[in-house]
Phi, psi and omega in degrees: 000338197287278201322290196304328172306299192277351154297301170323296186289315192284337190289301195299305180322309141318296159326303192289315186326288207285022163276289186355321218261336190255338151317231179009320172328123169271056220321325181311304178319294189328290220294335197255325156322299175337301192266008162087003149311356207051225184255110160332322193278348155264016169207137205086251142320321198094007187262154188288346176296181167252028158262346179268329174299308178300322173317340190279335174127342229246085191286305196314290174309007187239310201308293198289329181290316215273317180269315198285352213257325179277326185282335165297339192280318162333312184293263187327318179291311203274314184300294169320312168284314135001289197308309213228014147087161209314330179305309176281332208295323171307295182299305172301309171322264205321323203235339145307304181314292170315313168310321163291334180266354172219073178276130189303331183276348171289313204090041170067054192216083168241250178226194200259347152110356190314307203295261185336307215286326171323272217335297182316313171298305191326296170308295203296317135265063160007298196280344184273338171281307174290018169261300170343295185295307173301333161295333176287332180315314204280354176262351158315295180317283208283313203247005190024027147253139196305266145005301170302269140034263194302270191353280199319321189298321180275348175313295207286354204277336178302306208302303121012259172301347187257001176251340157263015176226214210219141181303343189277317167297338174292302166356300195265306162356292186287355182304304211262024122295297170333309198293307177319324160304331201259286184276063191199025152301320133354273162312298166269020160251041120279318177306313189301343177249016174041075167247003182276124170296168194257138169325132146094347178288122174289020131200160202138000000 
């Protein structure tokens, strides 16, 4: 039973590494570097996501930061369970998010995981990630702030996951709706002063 514990525990720990590692890619950066904006991080928020990308004007580049900032988190799931069975599959969910929101090449200064953190419900459930996206689309469509959006979208997602998963997923869900809650402090004591900016707006 011993044995079989530190097999479980050594899979997530691996797992959270090797998610980490493919978290931390920064793609917003690379891309907006690419497309000849410079560095994202001076501009608009400073965050590395593809709401920030979009402030540059540049829909097709915020669009593509959006899949690709969603497709690591995707990977680091499907790649990991694929290795270490459900157990690493948690664990890369869990150490994508971290990357992307503490990139070691940043000086741990990235962006808020909205993106990555979809990807990961994808990979982890299919029906708990496309209900997630979908609250997030219809609250875009209805309220056109970014922040806003993402919260609600992550509000609803333990809810989600504890009626299509399994409790050990409703768990690591609300963890990483907590980090999305965390890193949206900001924002949202903008919001409580209805100071936030609205999608597509260049600077703010």
């Amino acid at each position: 039973m011993e044995h079989f514990l530190d097999h479980i525990q050594l899979n997530g720990f691996l797992g959270i590494a090797g998610g980490y590692l493919l978290g931390s890619i920064p793609f917003g950066l690379v891309l907006a570097y690419l497309g000849g904006y410079g560095d994202i991080r001076k501009i608009g928020s400073g965050n590395i996501g593809a709401t920030n990308v979009l402030r540059t004007g540049n829909k097709p580049l915020a669009a593509l930061t959006l899949v690709l900032d969603s497709s690591k988190g995707a990977i680091a799931v499907i790649l990991f369970s694929a290795l270490l069975g459900i157990h690493g599959a948690f664990g890369a969910a869990l150490g994508a998010v971290l990357g992307h929101n503490f990139p070691v090449w940043l000086k741990f200064k990235g962006g808020k995981g909205v993106a990555t953190t979809l990807g990961t419900l994808l990979a982890l459930s299919l029906p708990t990630g496309l209900l997630t996206c979908l609250a997030w689309l219809l609250s875009s469509l209805i309220f056109r702030i970014s922040s806003l959006s993402a919260l609600i979208a992550m509000a609803c997602a333990p809810a989600f996951a504890l009626y299509f998963g399994d409790p050990h997923q409703f768990y690591l869900v609300a963890l990483l709706t907590i980090l999305v809650f965390i890193r949206h402090h900001a924002n949202i004591r903008r919001l409580i002063r209805g100071e936030e900016p609205r999608i597509g707006k260049k600077n703010g």
